[in-house]
Every structure is written in C-alpha cells, then in structure tokens.
DRENTORKOL-3810 file (N, C-alpha, C; in nm, 4 decimals):
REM DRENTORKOL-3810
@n.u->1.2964; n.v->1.4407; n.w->-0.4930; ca.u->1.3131; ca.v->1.2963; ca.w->-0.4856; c.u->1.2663; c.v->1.2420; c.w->-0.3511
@n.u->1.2803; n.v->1.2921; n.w->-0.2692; ca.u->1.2450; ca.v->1.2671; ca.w->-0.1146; c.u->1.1210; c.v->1.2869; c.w->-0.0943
@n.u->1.0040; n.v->1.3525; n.w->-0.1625; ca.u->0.8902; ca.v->1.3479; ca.w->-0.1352; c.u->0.8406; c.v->1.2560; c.w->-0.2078
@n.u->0.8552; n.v->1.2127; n.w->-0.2971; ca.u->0.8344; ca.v->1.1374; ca.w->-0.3789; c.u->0.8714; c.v->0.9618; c.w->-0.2835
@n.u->0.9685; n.v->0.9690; n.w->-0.2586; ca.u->0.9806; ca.v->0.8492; ca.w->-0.1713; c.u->0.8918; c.v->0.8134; c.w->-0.0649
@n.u->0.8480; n.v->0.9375; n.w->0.0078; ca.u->0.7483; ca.v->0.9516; ca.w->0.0977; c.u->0.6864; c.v->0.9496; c.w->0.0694
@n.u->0.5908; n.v->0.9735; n.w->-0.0497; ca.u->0.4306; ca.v->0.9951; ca.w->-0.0827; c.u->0.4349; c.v->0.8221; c.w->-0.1061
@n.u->0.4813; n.v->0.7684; n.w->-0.1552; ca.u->0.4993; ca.v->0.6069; ca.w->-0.1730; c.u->0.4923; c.v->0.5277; c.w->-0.0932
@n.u->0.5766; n.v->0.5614; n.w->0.0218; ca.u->0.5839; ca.v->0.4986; ca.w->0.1378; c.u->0.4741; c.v->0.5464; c.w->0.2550
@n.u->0.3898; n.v->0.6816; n.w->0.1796; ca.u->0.2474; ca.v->0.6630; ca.w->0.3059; c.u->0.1943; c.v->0.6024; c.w->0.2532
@n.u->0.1560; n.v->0.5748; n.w->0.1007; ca.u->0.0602; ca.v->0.4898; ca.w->0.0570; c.u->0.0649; c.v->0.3374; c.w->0.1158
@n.u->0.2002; n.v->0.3063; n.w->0.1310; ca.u->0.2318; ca.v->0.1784; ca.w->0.2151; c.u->0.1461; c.v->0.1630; c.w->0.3195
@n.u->0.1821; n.v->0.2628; n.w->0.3686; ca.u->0.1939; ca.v->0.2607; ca.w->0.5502; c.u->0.0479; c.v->0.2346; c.w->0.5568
@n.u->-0.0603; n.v->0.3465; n.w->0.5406; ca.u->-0.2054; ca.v->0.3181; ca.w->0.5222; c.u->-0.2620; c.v->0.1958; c.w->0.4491
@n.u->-0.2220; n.v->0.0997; n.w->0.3053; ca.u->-0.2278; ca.v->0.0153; ca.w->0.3212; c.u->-0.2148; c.v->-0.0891; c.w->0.4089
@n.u->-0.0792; n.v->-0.0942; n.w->0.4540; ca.u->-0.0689; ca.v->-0.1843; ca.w->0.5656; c.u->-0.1394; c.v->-0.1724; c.w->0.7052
@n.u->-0.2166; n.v->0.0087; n.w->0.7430; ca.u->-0.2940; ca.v->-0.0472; ca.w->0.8203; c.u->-0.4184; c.v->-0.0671; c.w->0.7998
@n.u->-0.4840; n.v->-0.0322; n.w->0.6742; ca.u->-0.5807; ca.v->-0.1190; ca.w->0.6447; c.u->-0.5948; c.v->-0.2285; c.w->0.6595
@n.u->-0.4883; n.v->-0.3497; n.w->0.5585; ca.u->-0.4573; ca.v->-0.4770; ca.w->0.5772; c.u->-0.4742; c.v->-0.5057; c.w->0.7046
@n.u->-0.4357; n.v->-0.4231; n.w->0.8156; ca.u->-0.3812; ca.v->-0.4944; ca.w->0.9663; c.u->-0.5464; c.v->-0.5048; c.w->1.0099
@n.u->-0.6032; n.v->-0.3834; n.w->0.9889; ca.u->-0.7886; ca.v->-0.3701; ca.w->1.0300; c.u->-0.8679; c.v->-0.4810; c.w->0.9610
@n.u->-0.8338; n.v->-0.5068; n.w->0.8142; ca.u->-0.9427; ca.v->-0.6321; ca.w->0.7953; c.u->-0.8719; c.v->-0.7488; c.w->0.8267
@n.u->-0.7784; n.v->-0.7955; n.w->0.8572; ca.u->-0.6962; ca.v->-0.9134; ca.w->0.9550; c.u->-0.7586; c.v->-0.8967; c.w->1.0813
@n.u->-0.7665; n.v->-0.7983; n.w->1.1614; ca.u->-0.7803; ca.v->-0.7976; ca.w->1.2774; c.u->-0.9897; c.v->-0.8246; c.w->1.2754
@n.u->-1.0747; n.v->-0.7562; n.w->1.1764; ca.u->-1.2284; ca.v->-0.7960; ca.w->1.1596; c.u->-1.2527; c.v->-0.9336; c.w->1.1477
@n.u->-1.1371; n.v->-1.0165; n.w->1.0632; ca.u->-1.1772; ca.v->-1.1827; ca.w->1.0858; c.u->-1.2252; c.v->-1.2060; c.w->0.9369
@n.u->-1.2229; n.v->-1.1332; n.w->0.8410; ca.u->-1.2192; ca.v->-1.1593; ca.w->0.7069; c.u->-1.1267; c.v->-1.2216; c.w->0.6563
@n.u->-1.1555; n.v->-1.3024; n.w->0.6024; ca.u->-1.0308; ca.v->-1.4289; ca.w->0.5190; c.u->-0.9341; c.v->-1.3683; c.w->0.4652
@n.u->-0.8070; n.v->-1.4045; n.w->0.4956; ca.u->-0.6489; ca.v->-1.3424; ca.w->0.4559; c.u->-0.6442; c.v->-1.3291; c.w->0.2865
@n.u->-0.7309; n.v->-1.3846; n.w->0.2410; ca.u->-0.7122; ca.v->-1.4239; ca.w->0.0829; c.u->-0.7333; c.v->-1.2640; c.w->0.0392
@n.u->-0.8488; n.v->-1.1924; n.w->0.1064; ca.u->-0.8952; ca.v->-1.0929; ca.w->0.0834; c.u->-0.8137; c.v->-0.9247; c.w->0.1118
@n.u->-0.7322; n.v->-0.9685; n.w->0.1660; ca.u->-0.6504; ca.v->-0.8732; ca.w->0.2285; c.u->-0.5799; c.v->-0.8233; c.w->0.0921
@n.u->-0.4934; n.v->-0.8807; n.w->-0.0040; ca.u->-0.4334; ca.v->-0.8307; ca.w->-0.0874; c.u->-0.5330; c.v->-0.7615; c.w->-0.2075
@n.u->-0.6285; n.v->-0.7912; n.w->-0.2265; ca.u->-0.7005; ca.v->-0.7841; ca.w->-0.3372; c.u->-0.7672; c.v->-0.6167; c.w->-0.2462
@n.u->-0.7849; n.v->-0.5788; n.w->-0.0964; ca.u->-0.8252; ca.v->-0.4758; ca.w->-0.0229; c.u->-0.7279; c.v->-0.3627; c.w->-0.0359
@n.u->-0.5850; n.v->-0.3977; n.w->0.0104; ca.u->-0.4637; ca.v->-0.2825; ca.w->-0.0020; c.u->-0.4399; c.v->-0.2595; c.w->-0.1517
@n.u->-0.4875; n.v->-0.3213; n.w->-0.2325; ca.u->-0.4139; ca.v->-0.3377; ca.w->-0.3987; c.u->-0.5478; c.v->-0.1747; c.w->-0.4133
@n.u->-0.6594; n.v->-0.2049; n.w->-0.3867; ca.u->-0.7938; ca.v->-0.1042; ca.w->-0.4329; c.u->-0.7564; c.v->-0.0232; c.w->-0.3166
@n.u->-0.7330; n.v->-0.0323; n.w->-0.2718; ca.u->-0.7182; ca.v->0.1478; ca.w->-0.1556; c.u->-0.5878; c.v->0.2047; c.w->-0.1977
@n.u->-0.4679; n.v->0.1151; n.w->-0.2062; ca.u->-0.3556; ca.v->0.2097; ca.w->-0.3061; c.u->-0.3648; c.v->0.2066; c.w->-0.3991
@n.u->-0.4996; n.v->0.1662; n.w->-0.5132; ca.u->-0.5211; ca.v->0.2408; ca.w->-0.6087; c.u->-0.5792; c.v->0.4070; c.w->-0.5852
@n.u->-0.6878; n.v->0.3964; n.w->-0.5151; ca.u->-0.7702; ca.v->0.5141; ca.w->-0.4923; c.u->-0.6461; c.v->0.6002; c.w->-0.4373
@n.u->-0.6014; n.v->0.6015; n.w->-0.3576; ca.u->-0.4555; ca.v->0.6755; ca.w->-0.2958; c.u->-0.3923; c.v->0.7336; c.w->-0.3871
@n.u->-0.3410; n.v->0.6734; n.w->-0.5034; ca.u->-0.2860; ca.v->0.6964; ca.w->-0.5999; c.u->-0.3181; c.v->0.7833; c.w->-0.7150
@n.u->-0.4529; n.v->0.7502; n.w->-0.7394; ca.u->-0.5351; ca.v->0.8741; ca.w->-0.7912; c.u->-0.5651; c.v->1.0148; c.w->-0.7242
@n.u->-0.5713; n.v->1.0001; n.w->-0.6196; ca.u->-0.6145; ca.v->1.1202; ca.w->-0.5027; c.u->-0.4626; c.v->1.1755; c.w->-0.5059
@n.u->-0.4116; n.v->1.0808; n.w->-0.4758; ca.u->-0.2239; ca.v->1.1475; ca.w->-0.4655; c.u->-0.2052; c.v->1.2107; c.w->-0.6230
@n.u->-0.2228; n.v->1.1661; n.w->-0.7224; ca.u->-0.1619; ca.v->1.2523; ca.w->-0.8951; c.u->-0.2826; c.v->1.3854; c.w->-0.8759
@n.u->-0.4088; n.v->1.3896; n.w->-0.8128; ca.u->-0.5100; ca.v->1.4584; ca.w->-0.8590; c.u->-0.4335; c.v->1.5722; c.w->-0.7485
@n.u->-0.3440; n.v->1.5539; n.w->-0.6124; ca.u->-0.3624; ca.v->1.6495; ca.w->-0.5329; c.u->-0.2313; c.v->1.7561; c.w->-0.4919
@n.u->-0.1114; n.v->1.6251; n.w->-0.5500; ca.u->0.0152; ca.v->1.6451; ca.w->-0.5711; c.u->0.0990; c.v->1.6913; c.w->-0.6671
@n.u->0.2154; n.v->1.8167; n.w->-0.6758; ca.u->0.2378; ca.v->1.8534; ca.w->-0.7732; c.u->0.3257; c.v->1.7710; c.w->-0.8079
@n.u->0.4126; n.v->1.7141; n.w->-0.7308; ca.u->0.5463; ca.v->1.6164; ca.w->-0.7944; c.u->0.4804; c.v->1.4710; c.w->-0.7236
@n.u->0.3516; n.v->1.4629; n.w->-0.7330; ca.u->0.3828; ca.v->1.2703; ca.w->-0.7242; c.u->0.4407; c.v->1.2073; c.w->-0.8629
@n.u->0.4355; n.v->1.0896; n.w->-0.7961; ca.u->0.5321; ca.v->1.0092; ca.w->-0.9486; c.u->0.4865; c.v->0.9911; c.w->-1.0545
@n.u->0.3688; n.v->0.9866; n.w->-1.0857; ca.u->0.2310; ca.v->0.9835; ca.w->-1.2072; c.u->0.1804; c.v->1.1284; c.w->-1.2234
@n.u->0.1737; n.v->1.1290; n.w->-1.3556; ca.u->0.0737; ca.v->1.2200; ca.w->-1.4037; c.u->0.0141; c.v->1.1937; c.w->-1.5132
@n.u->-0.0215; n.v->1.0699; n.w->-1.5103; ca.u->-0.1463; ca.v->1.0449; ca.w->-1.5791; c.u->-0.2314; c.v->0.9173; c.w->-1.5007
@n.u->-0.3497; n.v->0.8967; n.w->-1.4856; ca.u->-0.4297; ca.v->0.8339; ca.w->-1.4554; c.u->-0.3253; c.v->0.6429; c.w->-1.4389
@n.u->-0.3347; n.v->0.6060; n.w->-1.5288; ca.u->-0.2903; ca.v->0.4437; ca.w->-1.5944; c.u->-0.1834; c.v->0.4492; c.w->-1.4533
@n.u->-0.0759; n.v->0.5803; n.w->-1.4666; ca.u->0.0359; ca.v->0.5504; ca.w->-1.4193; c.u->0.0238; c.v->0.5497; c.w->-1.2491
@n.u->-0.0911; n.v->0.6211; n.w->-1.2244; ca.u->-0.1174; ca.v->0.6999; ca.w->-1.0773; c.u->-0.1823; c.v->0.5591; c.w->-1.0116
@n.u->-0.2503; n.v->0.4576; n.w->-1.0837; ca.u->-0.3297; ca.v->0.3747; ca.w->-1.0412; c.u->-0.2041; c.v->0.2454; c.w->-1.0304
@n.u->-0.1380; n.v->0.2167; n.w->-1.1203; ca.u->-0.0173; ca.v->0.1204; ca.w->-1.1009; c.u->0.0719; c.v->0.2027; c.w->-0.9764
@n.u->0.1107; n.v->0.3348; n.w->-0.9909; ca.u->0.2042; ca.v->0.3419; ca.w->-0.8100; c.u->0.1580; c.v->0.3172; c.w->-0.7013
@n.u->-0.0117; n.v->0.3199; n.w->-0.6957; ca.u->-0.0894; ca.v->0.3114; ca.w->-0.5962; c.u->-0.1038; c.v->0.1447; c.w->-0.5734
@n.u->-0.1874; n.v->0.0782; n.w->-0.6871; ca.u->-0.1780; ca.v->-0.0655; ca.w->-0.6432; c.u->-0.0118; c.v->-0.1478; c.w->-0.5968
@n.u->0.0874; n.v->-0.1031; n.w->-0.6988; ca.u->0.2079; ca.v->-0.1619; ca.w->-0.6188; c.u->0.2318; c.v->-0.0984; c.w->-0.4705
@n.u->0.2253; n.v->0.0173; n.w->-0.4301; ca.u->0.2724; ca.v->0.0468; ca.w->-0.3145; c.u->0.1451; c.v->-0.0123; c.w->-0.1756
@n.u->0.0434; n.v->-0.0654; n.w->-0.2239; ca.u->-0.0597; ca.v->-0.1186; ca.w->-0.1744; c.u->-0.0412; c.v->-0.2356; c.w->-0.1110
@n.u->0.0096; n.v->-0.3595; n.w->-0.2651; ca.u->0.0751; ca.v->-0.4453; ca.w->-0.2812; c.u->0.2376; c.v->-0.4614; c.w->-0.1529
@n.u->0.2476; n.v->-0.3631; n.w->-0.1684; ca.u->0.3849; ca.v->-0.3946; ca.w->-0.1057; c.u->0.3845; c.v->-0.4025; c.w->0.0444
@n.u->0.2564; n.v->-0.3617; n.w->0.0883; ca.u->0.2478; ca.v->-0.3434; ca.w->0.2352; c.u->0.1859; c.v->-0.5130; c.w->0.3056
@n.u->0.1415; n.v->-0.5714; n.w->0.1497; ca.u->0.1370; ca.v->-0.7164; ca.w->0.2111; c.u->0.2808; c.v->-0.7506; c.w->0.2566
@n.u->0.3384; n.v->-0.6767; n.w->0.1540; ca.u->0.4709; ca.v->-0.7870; ca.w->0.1076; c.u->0.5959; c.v->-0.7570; c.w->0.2591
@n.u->0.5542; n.v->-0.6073; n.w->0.3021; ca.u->0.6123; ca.v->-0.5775; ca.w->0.4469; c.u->0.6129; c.v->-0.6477; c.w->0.5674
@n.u->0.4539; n.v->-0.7047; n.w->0.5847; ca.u->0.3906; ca.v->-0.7466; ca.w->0.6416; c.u->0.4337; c.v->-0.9054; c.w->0.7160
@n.u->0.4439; n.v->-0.9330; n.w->0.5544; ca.u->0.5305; ca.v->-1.1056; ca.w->0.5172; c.u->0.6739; c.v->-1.0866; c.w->0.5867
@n.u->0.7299; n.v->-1.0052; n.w->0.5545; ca.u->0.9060; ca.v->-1.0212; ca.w->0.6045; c.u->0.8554; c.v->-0.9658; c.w->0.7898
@n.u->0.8110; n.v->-0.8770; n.w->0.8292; ca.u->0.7724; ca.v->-0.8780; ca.w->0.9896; c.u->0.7287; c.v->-0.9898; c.w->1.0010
@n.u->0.6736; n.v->-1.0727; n.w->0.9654; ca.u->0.5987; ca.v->-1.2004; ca.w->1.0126; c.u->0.6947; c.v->-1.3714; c.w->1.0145
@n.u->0.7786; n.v->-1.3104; n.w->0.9209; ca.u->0.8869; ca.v->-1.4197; ca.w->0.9043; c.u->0.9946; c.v->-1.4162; c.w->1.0136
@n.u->1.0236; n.v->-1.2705; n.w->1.0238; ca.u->1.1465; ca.v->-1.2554; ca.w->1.1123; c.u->1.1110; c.v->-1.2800; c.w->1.2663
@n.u->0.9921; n.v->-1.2328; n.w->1.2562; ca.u->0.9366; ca.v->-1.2490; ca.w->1.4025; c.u->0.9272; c.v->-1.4259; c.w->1.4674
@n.u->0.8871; n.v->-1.5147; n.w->1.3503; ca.u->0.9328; ca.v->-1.6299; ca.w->1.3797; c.u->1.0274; c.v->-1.7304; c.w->1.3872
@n.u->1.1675; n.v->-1.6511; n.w->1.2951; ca.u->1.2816; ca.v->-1.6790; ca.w->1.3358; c.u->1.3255; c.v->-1.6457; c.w->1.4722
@n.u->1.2911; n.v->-1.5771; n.w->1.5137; ca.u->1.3435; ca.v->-1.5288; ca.w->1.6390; c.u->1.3167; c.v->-1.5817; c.w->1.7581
@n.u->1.1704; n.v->-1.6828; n.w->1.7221; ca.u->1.1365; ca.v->-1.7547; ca.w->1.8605; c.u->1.2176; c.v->-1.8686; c.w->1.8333
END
C-alpha cells in the first residue's frame, strides 16, 4: 500500500516540476494543465509497464492514474499559491 502511495505521489511531484519549468519558460498558464495531464499520462504507462504493484494493470487504467496524478500537481500548486497569499 505504501508504494503504491508513493509511485502516485512521484508522478505528482515530477508533474509539478514540469508545470513549475513551463511557468518559469513564459508559456501561457492555460497550457500548463493540458502539459502535466500528458507527462502523467506517459509516467503512468512507463510506471504499469515497469512496476510490479503499481495501481493499473491495464493500459486505460495506467493512463487515468497518470493523467489524475498529473492533474493534481496543478491542483497542489493552487492551494501553495493561495496560502501563500493569505499570509501576506
């Protein structure tokens, strides 16, 4: 269960620093989600093709853990960015 949490949460993590690299190149923010959604797809496939207990083992399923955990590193991103401006 614990690797499994982890293999999820690197897919995050590398999304989100993808996301942070094409934010930081100056490419339009619009583009950012539609970037982490296709790299934690590919992740996700590479992760079922390389892993004995990732969470998918089939293709359909390996590509949905990958785009949500992709997805979610916008969504990380958003709550650091909120809190950080409550605070000023």
């Amino acid at each position: 269960m614990n690797t499994i949490i982890a293999t999820v949460a690197s897919i995050t993590v590398i999304c989100y620093l993808v996301g942070a690299c094409v934010k930081a190149s100056g490419k339009a923010d619009k583009w950012i989600p539609v970037i982490v959604g296709s790299v934690g797809a590919i992740l996700g496939v590479i992760g079922m093709k390389t892993m004995a207990d990732f969470p998918a083992q089939d293709i359909l399923n390996a590509l949905a853990v990958g785009i949500a955990s992709g997805l979610a590193s916008t969504g990380a991103n958003q709550i650091v960015k909120q809190l950080s401006q409550q605070a000023e």
